[in-house]
C-alpha positions in Angstrom: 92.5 133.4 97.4 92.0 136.8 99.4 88.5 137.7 100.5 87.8 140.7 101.8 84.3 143.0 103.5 83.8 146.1 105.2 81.2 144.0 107.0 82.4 141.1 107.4 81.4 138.1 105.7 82.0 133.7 106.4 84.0 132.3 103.4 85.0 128.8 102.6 86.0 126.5 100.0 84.9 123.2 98.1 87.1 121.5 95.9 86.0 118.2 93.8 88.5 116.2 92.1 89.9 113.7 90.2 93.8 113.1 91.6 95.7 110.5 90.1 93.1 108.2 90.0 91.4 109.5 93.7 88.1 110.7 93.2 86.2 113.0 96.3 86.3 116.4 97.5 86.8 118.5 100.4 86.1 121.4 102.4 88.1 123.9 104.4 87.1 127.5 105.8 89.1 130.2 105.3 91.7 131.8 108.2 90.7 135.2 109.4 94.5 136.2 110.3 98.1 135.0 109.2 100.3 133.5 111.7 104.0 132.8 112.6 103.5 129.2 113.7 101.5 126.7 112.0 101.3 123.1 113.5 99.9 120.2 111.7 100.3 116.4 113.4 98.4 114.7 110.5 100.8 113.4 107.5 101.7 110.4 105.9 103.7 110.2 102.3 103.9 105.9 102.2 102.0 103.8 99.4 98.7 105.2 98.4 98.6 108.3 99.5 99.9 112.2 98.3 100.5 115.0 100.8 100.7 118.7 99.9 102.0 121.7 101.6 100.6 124.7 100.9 101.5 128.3 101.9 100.3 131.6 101.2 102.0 134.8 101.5 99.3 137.6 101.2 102.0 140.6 101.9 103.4 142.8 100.2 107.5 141.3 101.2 109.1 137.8 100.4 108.3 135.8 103.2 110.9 132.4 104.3 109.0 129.7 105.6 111.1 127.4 107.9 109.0 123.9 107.9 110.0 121.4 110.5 109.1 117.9 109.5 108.6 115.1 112.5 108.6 111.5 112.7 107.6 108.6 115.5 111.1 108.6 116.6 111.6 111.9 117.2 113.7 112.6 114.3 113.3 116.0 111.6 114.5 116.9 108.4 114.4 121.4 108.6 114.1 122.7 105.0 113.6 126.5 104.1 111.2 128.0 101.2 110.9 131.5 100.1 107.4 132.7 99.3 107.2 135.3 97.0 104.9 138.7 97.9 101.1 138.3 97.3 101.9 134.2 96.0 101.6 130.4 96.9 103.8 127.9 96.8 103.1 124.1 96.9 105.5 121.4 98.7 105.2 118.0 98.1 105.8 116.8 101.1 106.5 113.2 99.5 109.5 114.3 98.0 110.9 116.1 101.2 110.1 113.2 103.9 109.5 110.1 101.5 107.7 107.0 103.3 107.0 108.7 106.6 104.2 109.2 109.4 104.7 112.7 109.8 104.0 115.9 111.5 104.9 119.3 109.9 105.4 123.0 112.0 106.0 125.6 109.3 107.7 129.1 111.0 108.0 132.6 109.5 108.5 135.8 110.2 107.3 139.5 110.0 103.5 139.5 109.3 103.4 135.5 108.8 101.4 133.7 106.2 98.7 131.2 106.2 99.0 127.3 105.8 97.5 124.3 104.7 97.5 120.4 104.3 96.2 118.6 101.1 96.4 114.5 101.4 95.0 112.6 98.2 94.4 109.0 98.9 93.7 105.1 97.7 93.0 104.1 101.7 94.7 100.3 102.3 94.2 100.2 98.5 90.8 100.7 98.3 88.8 103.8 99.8 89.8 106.5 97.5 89.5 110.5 98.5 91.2 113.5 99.9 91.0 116.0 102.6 92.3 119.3 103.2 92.6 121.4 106.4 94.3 124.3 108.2 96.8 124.3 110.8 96.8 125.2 114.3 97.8 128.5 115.1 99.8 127.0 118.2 99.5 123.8 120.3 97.8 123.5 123.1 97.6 121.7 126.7 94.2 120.6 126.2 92.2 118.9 123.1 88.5 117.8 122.4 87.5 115.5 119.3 83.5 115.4 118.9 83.4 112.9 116.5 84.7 109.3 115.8 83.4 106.5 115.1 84.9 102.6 114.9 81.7 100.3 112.9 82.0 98.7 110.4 83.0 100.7 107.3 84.7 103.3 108.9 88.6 103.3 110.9 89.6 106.5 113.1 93.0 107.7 113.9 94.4 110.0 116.3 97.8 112.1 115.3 99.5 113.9 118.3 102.5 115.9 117.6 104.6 116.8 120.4 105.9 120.6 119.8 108.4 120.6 122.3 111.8 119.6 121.1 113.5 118.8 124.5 110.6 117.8 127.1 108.7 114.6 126.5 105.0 115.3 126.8 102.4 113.0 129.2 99.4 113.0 128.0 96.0 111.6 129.4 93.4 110.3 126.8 89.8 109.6 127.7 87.5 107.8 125.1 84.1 108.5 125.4 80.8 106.9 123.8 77.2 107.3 124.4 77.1 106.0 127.7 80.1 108.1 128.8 83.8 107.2 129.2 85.6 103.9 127.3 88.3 104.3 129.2 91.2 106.7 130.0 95.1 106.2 129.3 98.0 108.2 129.7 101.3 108.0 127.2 104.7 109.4 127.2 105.4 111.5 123.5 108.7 111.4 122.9 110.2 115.0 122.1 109.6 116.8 118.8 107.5 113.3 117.4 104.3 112.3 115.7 102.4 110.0 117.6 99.8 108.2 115.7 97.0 106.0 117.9 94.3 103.7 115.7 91.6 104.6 117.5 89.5 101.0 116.2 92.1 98.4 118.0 91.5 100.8 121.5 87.7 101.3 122.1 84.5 99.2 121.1 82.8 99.6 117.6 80.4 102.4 117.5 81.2 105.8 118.2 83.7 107.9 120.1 84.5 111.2 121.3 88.0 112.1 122.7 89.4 114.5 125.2 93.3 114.8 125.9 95.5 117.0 128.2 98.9 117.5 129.0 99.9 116.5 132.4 103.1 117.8 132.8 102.6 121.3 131.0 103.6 120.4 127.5 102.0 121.5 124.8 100.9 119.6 121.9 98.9 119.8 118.6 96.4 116.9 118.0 94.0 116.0 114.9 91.8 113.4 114.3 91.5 111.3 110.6 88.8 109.0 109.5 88.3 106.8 106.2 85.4 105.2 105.4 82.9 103.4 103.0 79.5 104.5 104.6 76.9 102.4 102.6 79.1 103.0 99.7 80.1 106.2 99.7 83.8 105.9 99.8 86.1 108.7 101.1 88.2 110.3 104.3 88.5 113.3 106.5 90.8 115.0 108.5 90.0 117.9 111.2 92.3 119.7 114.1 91.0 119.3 118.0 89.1 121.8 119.7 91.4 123.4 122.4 
C-alpha cells in the first residue's frame, strides 16, 4: 500500500489472523521515505515459528534487493531478489536461513525501497501470535528500550546485530527498573553477528527499561521481543530501539 496527502496525513496498519494455526494480530505504521539500507536484528526460523521478508518497490524501475542474512557466529548466507516496478515480493526467510537466530540487512539501489519483518508464532509451544515491524533505516551508536518487563507471564529478549563486518563492537548495557539501574554490563559482538540476550535470566522479575551504546564507535541495530500470556491473553511483540 501507497498512501498519499497534499496535507499530510498519519497512516498505519492492523492485521488479524489466523496463520497456520497462530491466531493474533499486529500493528505497524507506515514509512514516510524509502531507503537503501534496512537493518533488522530480530529473526528466528527454528520450531514454532515463521519469518517473512517483505519488500516494496514503489518506483517506477526494477529494483535488486541484496539481503544479508547473520547468525551468532558471525556467519551470512548473501542472496539477491529483483523487485519488480510499483510490486512486493515476500521471502520466506525459513527457506533461505533454515533453523537459525538471525539478523537480516536488505541493500538496494537508486531510489531504495521500503522493508519489513513478519514472524508468526507457537511460543515454546504454547503462546501463539505474530508481530510485524519496520526496519532501521541505519544502525546506530546508541539505543533506548522503554519497555520490558520479566513477571510472571511474560519473557523479554534483546536482539543486537552488529553491522560492521570486520570490527567487533563493545557494547555497554544498563538495565533499569523503577528504582533506577539493575545493573550495567558491557559485551564484545563479534563482527557481522546476531546477538540475542534473554533479558528474564539477567535482571529481577518486574519491569525493565534498557539503554545501550557502543564504546568503541561501532554501530549497531538493536530491537527488543516480548511473548506473553497476560491474564490470558496470549500473544508477542516485537519493536526497534529508540536511537
Amino acid at each position: 500500500a501507497r498512501v498519499t496527502s497534499t496535507y499530510g496525513v498519519v497512516a498505519e496498519r492492523a492485521m488479524y489472523f489466523d496463520y497456520n494455526g497462530r491466531r493474533g494480530g499486529h500493528c505497524t505504521m507506515g514509512t514516510p521515505a524509502a531507503s537503501n539500507e534496512w537493518f533488522f536484528a530480530e529473526g528466528y526460523t527454528g520450531p514454532g515459528f515463521d519469518e517473512w521478508l517483505l519488500l516494496f518497490n514503489p518506483t517506477g524501475g526494477d529494483r535488486t534487493a541484496t539481503v544479508v542474512y547473520s547468525f551468532p557466529d558471525g556467519g551470512h548466507i548473501q542472496a539477491n531478489y529483483i523487485v519488480r516496478a510499483r510490486s512486493r515480493l515476500s521471502v520466506h526467510v525459513n527457506r533461505e536461513a533454515p533453523d537459525k537466530e538471525v539478523a537480516i540487512t536488505v541493500s538496494s539501489g537508486g531510489e531504495g525501497m521500503i522493508a519489513e519483518r513478519a514472524m508468526y508464532f507457537i511460543y515454546r509451544g504454547i503462546w501463539d501470535g505474530g508481530h510485524c515491524t519496520n526496519g532501521a533505516r541505519y544502525p546506530n551508536e546508541r539505543w533506548d528500550l522503554a519497555e520490558g518487563y520479566t513477571g510472571c507471564g511474560f519473557e523479554t529478549w534483546l536482539l543486537i546485530q552488529n553491522t560492521s563486518q570486520y570490527e567487533e563492537a563493545t557494547v555497554r548495557i544498563a538495565f533499569m527498573g523503577n528504582t533506577g539501574i539493575y545493573s550495567t554490563h558491557t559485551y564484545e559482538l563479534v563482527p557481522g553477528s546476531r546477538t540475542t540476550f534473554y533479558l528474564n535470566d539477567m535482571t529481577s522479575p518486574g519491569d525493565v527499561s534498557v539503554s545501550l551504546y557502543s564504546t568503541n564507535n561501532v554501530p549497531v541495530m538493536v530491537e527488543r521481543a516480548m511473548y506473553f500470556n497476560c491474564n490470558g491473553l496470549i500473544g508477542g511483540s516485537s519493536s526497534i530501539g529508540c536511537p
